[in-house]
N, C-alpha and C positions, 0 to 999 in steps of 0.2 A: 179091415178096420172101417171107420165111419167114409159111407160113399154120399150121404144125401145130407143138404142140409138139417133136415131131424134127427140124423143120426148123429149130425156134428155136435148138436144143441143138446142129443142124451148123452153123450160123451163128455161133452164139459160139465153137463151137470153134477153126472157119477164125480169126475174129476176133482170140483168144489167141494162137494159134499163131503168127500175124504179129506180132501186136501185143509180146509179152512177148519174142521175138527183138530186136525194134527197142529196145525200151525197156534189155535187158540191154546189149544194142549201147552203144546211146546211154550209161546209166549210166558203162560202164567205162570207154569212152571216150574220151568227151567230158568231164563228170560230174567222175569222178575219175582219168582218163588220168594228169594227171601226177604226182599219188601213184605209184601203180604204174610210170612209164618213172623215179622219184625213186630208189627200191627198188635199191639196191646196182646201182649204174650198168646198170642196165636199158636197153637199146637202143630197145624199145617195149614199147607197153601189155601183149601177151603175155608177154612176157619177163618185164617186172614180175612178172606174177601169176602166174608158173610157178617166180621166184625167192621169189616172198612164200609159196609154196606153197599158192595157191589164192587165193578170195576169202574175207573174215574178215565169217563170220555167226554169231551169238549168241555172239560172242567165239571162236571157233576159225574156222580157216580148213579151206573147203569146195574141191570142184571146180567149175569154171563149169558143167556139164550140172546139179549139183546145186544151184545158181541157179538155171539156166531151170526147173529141175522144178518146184521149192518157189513160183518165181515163176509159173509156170501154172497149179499148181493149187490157189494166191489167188485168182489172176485169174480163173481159170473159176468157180470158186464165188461170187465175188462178183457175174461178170458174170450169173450167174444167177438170185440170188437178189435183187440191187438192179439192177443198171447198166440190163438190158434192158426190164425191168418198170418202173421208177420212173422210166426217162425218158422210155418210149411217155408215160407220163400228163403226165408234165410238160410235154412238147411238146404235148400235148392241150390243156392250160390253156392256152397262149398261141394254140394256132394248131387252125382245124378241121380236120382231114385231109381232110375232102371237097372244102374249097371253096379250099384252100392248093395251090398247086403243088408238085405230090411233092418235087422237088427242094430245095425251101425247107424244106417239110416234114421231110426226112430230114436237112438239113443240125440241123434244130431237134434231132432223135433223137441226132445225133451227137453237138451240144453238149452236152446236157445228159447226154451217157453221158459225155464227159470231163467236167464239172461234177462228178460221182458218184464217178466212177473214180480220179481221179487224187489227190484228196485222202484218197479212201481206201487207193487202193497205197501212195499215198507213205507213210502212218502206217504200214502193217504192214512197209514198205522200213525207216520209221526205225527202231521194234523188232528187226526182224532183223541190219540192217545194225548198231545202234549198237554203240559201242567199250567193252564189258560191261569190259575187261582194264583199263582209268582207274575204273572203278566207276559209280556210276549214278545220274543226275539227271533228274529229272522237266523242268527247262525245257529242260536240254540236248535231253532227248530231242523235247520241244516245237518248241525252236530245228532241229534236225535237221529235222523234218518238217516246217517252214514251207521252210527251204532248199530241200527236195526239191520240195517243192509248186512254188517257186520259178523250179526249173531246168525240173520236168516240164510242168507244164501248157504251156505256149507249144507246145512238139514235141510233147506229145499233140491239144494240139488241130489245129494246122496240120498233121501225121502222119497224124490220124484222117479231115481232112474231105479231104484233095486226095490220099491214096495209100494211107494203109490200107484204109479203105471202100471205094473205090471198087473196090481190087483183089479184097476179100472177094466183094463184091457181082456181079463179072467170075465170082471163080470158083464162086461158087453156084449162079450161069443157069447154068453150064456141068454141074453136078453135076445138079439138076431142073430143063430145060428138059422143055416138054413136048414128047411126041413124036406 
């Protein structure tokens, strides 16, 4: 798996790129689907949010490609600067990587990147997402990001350990296999 810093950097990329897809996915939805089909007889989720005139972040409503943006490039910075770093070590503390079988091993790297990650999206989700237009409360916004936490983790982690990872992992041999 990634030995070089560039390799780290196209690894988390791949990572994001999947990952912030599913999760926008997931969000709209699942999440809040029926908000948006509720949205002046909306037929589906789309519909909703092309009649809501987008999705509603920092109080005005955005386009969904300006979602996935703003939501990638949280992700990637984050995945960078904590997710990847703080959970080699913390899978370190619990388990040797020499004498652990990789598979165990990496399931341990995964867990603890969704341990990291998901409580962290989901806060800068509840800031982003929360409904500035009602005005502004400190538990609300509290209460928002436990929900989120709530909904996210279970699908990030089941997501991360059985299809996201593995497919990342699929197409990275495939990008530096040796030759």
């Amino acid at each position: 798996m990634p030995t070089t810093k560039f390799q780290r950097t196209i690894f988390a990329l791949i990572t994001v790129v999947i990952t912030v897809h599913a999760f926008v996915f997931y969000n709209l939805y699942v999440v809040e689907g029926e908000f948006f089909r509720s949205i002046a007889g909306a037929t589906g989720v789309l519909d909703g949010i092309y009649k809501n005139g987008g999705v509603m972040m920092f109080g005005r409503t955005f386009p969904i490609w300006a979602v996935v943006l703003l939501e990638f490039v949280l992700a990637f910075t984050l995945e960078n600067v904590m997710g990847s770093p703080c959970s080699f070590k913390l899978a370190t503390k619990v388990f040797d990587p020499k004498t652990t079988h990789p598979v165990i091993f990496e399931c341990a790297i995964i867990s603890a990147t969704v341990a990291l990650m998901c409580p962290a999206m989901s806060f800068l989700a509840a800031i982003i997402y929360y409904p500035y237009f009602v005005g502004f409360d400190v538990l609300t916004l509290l209460a928002n990001w436990v929900r989120l936490v709530c909904f996210n983790f279970p699908f990030a982690l089941f997501s991360q350990l059985f299809f996201i990872q593995p497919l990342v992992r699929k197409i990275f041999k495939a990008l530096f296999k040796k030759a």
